[in-house]
Wavefront OBJ file of the C-alpha trace (Angstrom):
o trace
v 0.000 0.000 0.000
v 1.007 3.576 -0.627
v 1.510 6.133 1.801
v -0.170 8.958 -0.375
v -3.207 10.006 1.447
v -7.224 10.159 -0.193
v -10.208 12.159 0.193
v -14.241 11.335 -0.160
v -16.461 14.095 -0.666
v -20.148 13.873 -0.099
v -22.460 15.893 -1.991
v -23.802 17.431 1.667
v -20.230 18.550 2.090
v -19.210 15.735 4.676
v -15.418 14.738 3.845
v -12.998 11.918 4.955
v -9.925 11.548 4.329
v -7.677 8.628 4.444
v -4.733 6.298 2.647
v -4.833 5.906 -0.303
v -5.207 2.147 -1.924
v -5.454 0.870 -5.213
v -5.409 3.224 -8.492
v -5.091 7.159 -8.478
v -6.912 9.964 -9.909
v -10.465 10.999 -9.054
v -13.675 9.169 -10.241
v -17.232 10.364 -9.146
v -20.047 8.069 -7.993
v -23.117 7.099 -5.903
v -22.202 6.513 -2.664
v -23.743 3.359 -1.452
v -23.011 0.646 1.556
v -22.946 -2.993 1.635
v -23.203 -4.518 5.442
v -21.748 -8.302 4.001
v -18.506 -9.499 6.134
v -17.080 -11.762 2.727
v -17.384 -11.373 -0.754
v -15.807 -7.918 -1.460
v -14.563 -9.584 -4.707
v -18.089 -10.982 -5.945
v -19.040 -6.713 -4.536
v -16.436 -5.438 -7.094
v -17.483 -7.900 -9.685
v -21.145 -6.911 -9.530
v -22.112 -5.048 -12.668
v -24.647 -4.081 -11.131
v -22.216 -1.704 -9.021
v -21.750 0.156 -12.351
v -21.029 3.160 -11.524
v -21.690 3.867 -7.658
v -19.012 4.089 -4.950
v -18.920 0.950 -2.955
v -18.618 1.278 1.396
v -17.986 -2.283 2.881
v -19.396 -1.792 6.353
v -17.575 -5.128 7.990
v -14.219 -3.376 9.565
v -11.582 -5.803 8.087
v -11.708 -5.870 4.299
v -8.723 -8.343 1.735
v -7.981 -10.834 4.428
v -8.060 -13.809 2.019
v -6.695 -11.555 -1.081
v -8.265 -12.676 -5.071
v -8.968 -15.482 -6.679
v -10.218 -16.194 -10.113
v -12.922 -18.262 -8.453
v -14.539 -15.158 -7.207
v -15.341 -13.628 -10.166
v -18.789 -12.329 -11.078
v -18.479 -10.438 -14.643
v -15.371 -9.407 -16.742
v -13.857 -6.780 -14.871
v -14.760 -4.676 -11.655
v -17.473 -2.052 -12.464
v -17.420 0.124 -9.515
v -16.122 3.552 -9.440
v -14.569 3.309 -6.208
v -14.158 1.074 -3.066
v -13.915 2.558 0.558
v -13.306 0.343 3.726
v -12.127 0.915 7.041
v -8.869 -1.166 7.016
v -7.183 -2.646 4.635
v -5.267 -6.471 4.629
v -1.901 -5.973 3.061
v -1.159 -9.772 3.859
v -4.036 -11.746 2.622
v -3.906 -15.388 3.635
v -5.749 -17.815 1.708
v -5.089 -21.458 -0.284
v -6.900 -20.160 -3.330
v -5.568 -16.219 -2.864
v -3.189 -15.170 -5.818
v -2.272 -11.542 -4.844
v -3.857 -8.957 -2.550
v -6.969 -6.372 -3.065
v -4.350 -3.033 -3.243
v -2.766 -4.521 -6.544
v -6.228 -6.113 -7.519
v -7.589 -2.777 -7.825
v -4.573 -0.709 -9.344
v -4.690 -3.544 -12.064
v -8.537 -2.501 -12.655
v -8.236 1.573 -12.289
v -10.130 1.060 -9.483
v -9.818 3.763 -6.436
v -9.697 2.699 -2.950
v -9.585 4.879 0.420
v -8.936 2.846 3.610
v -8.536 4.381 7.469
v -11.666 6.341 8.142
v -14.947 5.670 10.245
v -16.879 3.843 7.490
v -19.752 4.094 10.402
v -20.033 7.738 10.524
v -20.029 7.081 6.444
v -22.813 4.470 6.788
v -24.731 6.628 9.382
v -24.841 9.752 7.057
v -26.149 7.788 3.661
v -28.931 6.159 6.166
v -29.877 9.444 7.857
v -29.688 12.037 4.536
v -30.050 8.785 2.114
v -27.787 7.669 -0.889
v -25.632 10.777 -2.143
v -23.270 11.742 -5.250
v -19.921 11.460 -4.004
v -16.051 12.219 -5.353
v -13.169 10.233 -4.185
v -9.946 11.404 -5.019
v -6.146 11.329 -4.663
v -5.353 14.910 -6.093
v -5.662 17.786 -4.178
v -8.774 19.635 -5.790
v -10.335 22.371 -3.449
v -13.440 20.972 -1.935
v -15.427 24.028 -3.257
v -14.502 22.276 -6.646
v -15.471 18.919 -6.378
v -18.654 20.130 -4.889
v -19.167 21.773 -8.294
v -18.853 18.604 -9.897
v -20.600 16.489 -7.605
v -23.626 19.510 -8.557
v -23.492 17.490 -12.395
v -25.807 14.674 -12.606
v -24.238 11.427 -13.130
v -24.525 8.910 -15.862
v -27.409 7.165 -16.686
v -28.225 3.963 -18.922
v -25.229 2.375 -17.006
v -26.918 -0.811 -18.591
v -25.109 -0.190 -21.843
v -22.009 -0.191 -20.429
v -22.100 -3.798 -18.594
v -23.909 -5.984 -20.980
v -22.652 -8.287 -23.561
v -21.248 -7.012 -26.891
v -22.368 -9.634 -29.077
v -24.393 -12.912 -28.175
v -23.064 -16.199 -27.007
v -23.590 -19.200 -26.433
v -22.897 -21.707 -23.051
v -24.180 -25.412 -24.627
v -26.265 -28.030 -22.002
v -28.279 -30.496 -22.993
v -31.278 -29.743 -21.344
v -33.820 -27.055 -21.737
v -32.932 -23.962 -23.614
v -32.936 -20.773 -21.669
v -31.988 -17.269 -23.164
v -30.570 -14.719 -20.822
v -30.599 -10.997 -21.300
v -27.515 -9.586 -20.037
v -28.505 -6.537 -18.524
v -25.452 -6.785 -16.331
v -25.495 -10.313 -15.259
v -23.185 -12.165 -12.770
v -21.733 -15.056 -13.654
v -23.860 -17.123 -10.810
v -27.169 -16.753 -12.796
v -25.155 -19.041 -15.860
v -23.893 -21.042 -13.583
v -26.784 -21.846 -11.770
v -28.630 -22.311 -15.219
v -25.973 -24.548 -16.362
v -25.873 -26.447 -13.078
v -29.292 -27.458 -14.184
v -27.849 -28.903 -17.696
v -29.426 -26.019 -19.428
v -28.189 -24.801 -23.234
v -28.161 -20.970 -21.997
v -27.519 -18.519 -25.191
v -26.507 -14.989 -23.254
v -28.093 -11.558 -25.728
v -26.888 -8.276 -25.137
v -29.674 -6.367 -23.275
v -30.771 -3.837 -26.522
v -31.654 -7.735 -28.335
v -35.119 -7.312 -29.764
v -37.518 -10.032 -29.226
v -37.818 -11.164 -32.937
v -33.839 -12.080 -32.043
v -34.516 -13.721 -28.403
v -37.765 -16.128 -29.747
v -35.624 -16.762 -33.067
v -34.119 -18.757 -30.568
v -36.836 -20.872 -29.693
v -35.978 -20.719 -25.963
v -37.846 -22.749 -23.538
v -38.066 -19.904 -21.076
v -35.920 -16.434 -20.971
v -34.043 -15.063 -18.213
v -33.982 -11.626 -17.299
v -30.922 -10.788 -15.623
v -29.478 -8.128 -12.640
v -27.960 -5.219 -13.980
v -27.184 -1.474 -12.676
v -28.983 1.807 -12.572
v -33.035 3.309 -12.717
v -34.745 0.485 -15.240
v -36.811 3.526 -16.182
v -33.659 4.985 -18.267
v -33.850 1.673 -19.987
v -37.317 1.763 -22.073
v -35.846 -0.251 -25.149
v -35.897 -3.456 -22.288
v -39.003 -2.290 -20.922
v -40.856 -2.890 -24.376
v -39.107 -6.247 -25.137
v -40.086 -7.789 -21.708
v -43.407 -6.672 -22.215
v -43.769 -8.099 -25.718
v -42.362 -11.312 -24.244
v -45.019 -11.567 -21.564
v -47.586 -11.151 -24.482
v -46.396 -13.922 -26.300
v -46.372 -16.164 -23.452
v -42.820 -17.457 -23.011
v -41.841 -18.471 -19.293
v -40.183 -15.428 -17.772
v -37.782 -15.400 -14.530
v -36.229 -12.010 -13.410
v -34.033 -11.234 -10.773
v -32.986 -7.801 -9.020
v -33.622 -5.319 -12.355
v -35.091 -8.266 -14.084
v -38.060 -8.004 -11.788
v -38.182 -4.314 -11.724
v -38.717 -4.778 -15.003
v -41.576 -7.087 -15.065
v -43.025 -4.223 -12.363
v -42.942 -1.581 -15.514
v -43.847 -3.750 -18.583
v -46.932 -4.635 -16.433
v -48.467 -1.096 -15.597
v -46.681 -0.807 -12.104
v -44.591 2.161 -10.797
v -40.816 1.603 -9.775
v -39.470 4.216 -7.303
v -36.069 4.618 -5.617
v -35.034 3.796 -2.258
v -33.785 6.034 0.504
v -30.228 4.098 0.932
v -31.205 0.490 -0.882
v -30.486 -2.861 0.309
v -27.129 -3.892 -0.447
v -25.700 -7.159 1.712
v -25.959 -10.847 2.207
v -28.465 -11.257 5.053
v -31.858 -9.439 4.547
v -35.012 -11.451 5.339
v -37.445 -12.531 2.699
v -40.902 -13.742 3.456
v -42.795 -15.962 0.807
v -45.965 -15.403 0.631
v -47.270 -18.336 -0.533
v -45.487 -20.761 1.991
v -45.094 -18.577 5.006
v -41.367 -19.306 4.737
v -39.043 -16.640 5.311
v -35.571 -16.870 3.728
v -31.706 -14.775 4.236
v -31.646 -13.861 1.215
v -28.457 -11.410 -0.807
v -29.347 -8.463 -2.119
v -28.042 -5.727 -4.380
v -30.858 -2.830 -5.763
v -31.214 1.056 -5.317
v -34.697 1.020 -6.792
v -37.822 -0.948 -6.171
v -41.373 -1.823 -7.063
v -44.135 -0.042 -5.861
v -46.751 -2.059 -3.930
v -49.455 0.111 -4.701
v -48.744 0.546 -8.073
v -49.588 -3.269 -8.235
v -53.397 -2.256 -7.645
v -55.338 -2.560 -10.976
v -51.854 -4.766 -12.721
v -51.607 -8.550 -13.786
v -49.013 -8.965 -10.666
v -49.500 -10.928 -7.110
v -47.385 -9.727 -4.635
v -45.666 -12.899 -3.374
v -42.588 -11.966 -1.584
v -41.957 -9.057 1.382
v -38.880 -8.041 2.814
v -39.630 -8.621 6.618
v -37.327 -5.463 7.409
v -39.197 -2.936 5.707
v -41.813 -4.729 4.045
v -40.947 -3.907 0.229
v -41.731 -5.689 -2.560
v -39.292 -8.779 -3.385
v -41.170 -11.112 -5.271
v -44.159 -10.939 -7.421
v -45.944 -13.177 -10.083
v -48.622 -12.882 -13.429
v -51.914 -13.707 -12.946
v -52.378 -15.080 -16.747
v -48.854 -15.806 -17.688
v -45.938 -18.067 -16.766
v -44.174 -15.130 -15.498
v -42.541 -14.421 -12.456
v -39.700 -12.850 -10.947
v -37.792 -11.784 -7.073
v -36.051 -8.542 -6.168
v -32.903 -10.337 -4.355
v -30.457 -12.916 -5.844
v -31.312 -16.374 -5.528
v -27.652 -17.164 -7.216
v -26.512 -15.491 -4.338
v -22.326 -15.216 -4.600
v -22.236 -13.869 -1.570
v -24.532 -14.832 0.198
v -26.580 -17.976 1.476
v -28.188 -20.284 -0.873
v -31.474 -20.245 0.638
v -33.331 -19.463 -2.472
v -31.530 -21.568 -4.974
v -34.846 -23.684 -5.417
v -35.819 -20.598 -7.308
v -34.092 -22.173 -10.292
v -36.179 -25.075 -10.191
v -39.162 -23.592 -10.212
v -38.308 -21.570 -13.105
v -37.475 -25.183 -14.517
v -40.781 -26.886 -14.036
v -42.442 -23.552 -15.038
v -40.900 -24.104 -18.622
v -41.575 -28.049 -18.198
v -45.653 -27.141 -17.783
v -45.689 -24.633 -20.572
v -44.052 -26.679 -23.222
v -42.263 -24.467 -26.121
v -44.878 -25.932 -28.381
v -47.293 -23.960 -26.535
v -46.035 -20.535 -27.247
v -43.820 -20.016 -30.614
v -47.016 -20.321 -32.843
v -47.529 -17.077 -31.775
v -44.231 -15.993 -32.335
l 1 2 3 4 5 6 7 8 9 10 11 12 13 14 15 16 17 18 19 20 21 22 23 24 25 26 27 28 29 30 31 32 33 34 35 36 37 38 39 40 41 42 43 44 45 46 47 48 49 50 51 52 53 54 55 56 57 58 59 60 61 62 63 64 65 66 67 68 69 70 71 72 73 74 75 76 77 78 79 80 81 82 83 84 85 86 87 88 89 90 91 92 93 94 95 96 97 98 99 100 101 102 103 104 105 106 107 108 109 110 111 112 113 114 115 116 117 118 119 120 121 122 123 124 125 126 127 128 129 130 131 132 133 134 135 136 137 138 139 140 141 142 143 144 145 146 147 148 149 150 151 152 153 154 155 156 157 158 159 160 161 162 163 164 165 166 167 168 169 170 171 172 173 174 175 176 177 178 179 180 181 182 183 184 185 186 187 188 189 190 191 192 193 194 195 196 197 198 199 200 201 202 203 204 205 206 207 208 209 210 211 212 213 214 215 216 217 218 219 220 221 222 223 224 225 226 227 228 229 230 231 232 233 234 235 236 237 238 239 240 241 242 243 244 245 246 247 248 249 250 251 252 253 254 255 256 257 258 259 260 261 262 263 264 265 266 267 268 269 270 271 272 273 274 275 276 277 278 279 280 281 282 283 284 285 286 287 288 289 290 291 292 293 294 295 296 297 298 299 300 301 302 303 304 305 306 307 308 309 310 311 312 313 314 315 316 317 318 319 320 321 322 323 324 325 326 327 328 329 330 331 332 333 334 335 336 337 338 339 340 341 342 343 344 345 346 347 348 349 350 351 352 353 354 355 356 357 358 359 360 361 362 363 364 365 366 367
């Protein structure tokens, strides 16, 4: 690790400073926390994190370094990483160098050595907020100016798959729309023997059902789903045709908006590997790993095809919901987990059985 020294700037004009880790410069970013105690590497892997600022709340943070085992997308997506100490000495059987050269390797900031609770208590109490993290020495007056531009949107287009491809099974076909999609939700797919063909997230549905998929996957991915309308008209025209749907995380925000309900975002999000789902259908309640900064509206699902079938027992958002009239259905939280428990793996199989019923037969003649 370096000795040269790094700032965060909130947009409210809070600032820490601390040592610097990982690459230098100065990137911009939302803010955000996640309150898991492993998986920083699956965290930085997360496209999903496109974009935003990531605070690891557990106080120890590179204790068992990198592996390539760990990986959840092609590179790291976030803009910058901020924990309260730093392991320079990772120990590990399957670590292959430490988090500081990890991130220099990816152009990744990092800021270590500050109260990452007084951080976590300021996003809860005045909610998620733009944010600069730097290593130069830019007056504060600034980087508040720059932190008063509004940041990217779309960040969609920036994680998802160039071009289509193709991981063969033998068992049921399965397209997945890569709107940012970790590696778990292919490997759980393929853990089921399915033939999954992965389509960037602008594919149009003539191009998905040309396919003849079995059932299509709609995947995680970063950013408001309202600043992606293209997806929001090719989910919709799926539903209408009657292919068996599963979304996850944005893939279920989705559903939310294609359907006639209202998406709306959340004071600080849920970001972490331990927040408590209830079904609604069972009365089971699950630890479930989540990763979202927006969510459906339960109201808005008043007068819509959609049962609410999952509640977060925290705060009693939406996490789950269904079609009444189509094989569709869909959770706000990541039954792939990576971190996280497993708990909601069986997820998978019901999307499985969902596209056994159906029957591909059933569908393409309206395609």
């Amino acid at each position: 690790m370096s000795n040269r020294s790094a700032r965060l700037v909130l947009e409210n004009g809070l600032e820490f400073t601390g040592q610097h880790f990982g690459a230098t410069g100065e990137r911009v970013g939302e803010v955000v926390f996640n309150t898991g105690m492993t998986g920083y590497q699956e965290v930085l892997t997360d496209p999903s994190y496109c974009g935003q600022i990531v605070t690891m709340t557990y106080p120890l943070i590179g204790n068992y370094g990198v592996n390539v085992d760990n990986i959840e997308s092609r590179q790291p997506y976030v803009h910058g990483f901020v924990v309260r100490r730093l392991a320079a000495e990772p120990s590990h059987f399957k670590s292959l160098g430490n988090l500081d050269d990890y991130l220099r390797q990816h152009g990744i900031l990092g800021i270590s050595e500050i109260d990452t609770r007084q951080l976590t208590k300021a996003i809860r109490s005045d909610g998620t907020m733009k944010a600069v993290l730097t290593t130069e020495n830019t007056p504060v007056s600034v980087l508040l100016d720059k932190l008063a531009q509004p940041l990217m949107t779309d960040q969609i287009l920036r994680v998802t798959t160039p071009q289509t491809y193709r991981c063969p099974g033998e068992g049921r076909r399965v397209v997945a729309i890569d709107y940012g999609m970790k590696s778990g939700v292919v490997r759980s797919l393929l853990a089921r023997r399915c033939d999954v063909i992965v389509v960037p997230a602008t594919a149009s549905t003539k191009e998905i059902l040309a396919w003849k998929p079995e059932g299509v996957m709609l995947s995680n991915g970063p950013g408001d789903p309202l600043d992606a309308p293209y997806a929001i008209a090719t989910v919709k025209e799926l539903i209408q045709y009657g292919v068996p749907v599963f979304g996850i995380c944005l893939g279920h925000q989705l559903i939310g908006l294609a359907s006639g309900a209202r998406t709306e975002k959340m004071r600080f999000g849920h970001r972490g590997a331990n927040h408590p789902v209830k079904d609604l259908r069972t009365g089971k309640v699950y630890i479930t790993s989540q990763n979202h900064g927006y969510m459906v509206s339960e109201d808005s699902l008043r007068g819509t095809d959609l049962i609410l079938t999952h509640l977060n027992v925290n705060d009693r958002t939406v996490e789950g919901m269904m079609h009444r009239h189509r094989p569709v259905f869909c959770v706000q939280y990541h039954p792939e987990a990576r971190p996280g428990p497993d708990d909601s793996d069986e997820l998978f199989d019901e999307f499985m059985r969902m596209m056994d019923e159906v029957g591909e037969g059933r569908w393409t003649a309206h395609a």
